[in-house]
N, C-alpha and C positions, 0 to 999 in steps of 0.2 A: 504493500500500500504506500502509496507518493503522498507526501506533508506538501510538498511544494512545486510546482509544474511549471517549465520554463517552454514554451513554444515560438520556435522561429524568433529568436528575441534577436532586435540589434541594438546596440546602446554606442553612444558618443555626446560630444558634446556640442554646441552652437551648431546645430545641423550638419556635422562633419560625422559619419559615422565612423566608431574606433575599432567594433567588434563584432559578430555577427552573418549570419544570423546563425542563432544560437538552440537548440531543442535537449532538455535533459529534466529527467524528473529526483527529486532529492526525497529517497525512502523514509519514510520516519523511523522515528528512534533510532536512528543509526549517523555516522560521523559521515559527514561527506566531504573531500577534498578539491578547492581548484587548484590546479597548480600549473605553473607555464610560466615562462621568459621573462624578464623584468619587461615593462612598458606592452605587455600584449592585452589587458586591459579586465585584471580579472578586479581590479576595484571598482575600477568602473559599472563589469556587471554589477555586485555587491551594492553599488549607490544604486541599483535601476531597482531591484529587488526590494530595495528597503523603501524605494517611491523618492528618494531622492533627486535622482535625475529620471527624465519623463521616458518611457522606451521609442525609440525612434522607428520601431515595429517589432509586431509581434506582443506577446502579451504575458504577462506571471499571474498564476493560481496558487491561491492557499486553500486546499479543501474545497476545490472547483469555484473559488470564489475571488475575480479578479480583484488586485490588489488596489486599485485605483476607485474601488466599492465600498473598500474599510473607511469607518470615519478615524480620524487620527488616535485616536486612543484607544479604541476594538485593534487596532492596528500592532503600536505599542505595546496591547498587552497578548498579542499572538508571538512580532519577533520583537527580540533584544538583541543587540547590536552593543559588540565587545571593539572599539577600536583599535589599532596596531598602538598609537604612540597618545600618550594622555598625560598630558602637565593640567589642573585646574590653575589659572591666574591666582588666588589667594587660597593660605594654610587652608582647608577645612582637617578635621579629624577624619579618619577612615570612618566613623559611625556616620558622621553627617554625608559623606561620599557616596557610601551605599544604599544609605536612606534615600539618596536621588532618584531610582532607580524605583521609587513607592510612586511617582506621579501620573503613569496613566491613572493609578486607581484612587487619585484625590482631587475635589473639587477646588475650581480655581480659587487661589487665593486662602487654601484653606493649607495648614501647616500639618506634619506629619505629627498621626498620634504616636502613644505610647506602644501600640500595636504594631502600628510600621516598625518603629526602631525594631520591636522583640524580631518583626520577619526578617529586616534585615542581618539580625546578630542570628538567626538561625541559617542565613546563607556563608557566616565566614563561618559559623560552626562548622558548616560541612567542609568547606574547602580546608579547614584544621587551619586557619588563622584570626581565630578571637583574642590571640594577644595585639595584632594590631591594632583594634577596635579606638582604641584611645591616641594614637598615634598621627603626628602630622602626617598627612597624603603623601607632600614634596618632599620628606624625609626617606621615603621606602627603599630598598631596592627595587630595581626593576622586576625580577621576580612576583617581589610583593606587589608590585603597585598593577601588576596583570593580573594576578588574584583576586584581587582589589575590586578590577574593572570586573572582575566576572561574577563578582559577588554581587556587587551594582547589577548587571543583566540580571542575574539570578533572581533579585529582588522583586524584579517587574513583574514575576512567575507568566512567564509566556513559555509556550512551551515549544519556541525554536529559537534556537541562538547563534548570530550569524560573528564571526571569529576574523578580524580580518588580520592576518598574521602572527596569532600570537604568543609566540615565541620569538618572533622579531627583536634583535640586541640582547638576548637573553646568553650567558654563558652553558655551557652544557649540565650541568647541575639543575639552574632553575627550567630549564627547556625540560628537562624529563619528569619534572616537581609540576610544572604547569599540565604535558602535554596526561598525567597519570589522572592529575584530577579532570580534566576535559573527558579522558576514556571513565571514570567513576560516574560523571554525569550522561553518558551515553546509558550508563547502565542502569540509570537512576529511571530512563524512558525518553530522555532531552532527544532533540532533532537537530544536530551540529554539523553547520555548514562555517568551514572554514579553509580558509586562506592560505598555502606556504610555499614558501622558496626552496623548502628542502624537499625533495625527494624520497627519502627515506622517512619521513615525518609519514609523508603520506601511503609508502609502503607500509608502514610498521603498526601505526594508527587509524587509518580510516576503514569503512566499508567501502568505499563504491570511491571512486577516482573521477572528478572532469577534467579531462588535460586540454589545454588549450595551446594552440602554435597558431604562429602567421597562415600559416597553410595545412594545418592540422587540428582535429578534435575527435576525442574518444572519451566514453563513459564505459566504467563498468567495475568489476572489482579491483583494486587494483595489484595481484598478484597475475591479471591477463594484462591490461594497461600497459602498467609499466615495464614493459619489457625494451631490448636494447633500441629497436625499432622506435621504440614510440619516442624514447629521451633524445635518439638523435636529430629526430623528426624538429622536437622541441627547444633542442638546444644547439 
């Protein structure tokens, strides 16, 4: 069963198109990977899916339900969205960071209860970091501060989570500290579509593989995918 349906999509920007067009459905409960070339435009997809930028054709379903149907907050609280690189402009503590991540499900102008906090200290629960809870944000490791963001998605409780790189700048220690609990949360039932530059990321870790090239595209598991053919194809 597909959480999310990409048909004939092309995505770019100012009417130039960058990618496309594009057909691949992303199973649920399971990890899905894009991976391909620097600059072949798999954030781009990633902005077109989140409603970010507009599809220049073709169209995305969630549960047969075009995404451009969602009001912004039924939206929100379907996907959450982990970025690769996150500085906030001022200290907050890791509690109020995560707590952001309570806002599809509060009215405007209305400040997070006692309840929000408890959801969110039950998302670093899981991810096994409630000693940051009290900690400046800008202070973290990078490690941490990916945790961090995933605890914030976590929060929204949507039940797809879209990852765009992230283990991006991370040393090999937090990359496999991160990439363990992202597989914890597959197993938890999450629907993880996510981003990487590595190759082995996505042999070792996903279900189902999209590879993208200039002149190249395959889905599938990625123990057929990624074979010598398809990385030269791409790289």
């Amino acid at each position: 069963m597909s959480t999310l349906d990409v048909r004939d999509l092309v995505c770019g920007y100012d009417k130039t198109p960058i990618i496309g067009p594009l057909s691949f459905a992303i199973p649920s409960g399971e990890i899905t990977t894009l991976i391909g070339p620097n600059g072949i435009g798999k954030t781009t997809v990633f902005k077109t899916v989140l409603g970010l930028l507009k599809p220049m054709g073709g169209e995305v379903e969630i549960e047969g339900k075009p995404i451009n149907r969602f009001a912004p907050k039924d939206f929100a609280r379907t996907i959450a969205y982990v970025p690769q690189n996150h500085v906030p402009p001022f200290p907050f503590t890791v509690r109020d960071v995560v707590v952001m991540g309570r806002n599809p499900h509060l009215n405007e102008l209305v400040s997070p209860k006692e309840s929000d906090y408890a959801i969110a200290e039950e998302q670093l629960e899981l991810l096994g970091v409630t000693d940051l809870v009290g900690r400046d944000y800008t202070e973290l490791s990078g490690g941490e501060r990916q945790l961090v963001m995933i605890a914030r998605a976590l929060t929204q409780q949507a039940p797809i989570l879209m990852m765009d790189e992230p283990t991006a700048h991370l040393d090999y220690g937090n990359e496999l500290l991160v990439l363990e609990q992202i597989t914890k949360l597959r197993d938890l039932g999450y629907t993880i579509i996510m981003i990487t530059h590595n190759h082995m990321h996505a042999l070792m870790w996903s279900d189902t593989v999209v590879a993208m090239g200039r002149d190249f595209f395959a889905v599938g598991p990625p123990g057929e995918v990624l074979d010598g053919n398809t990385l030269t194809q791409l790289y």
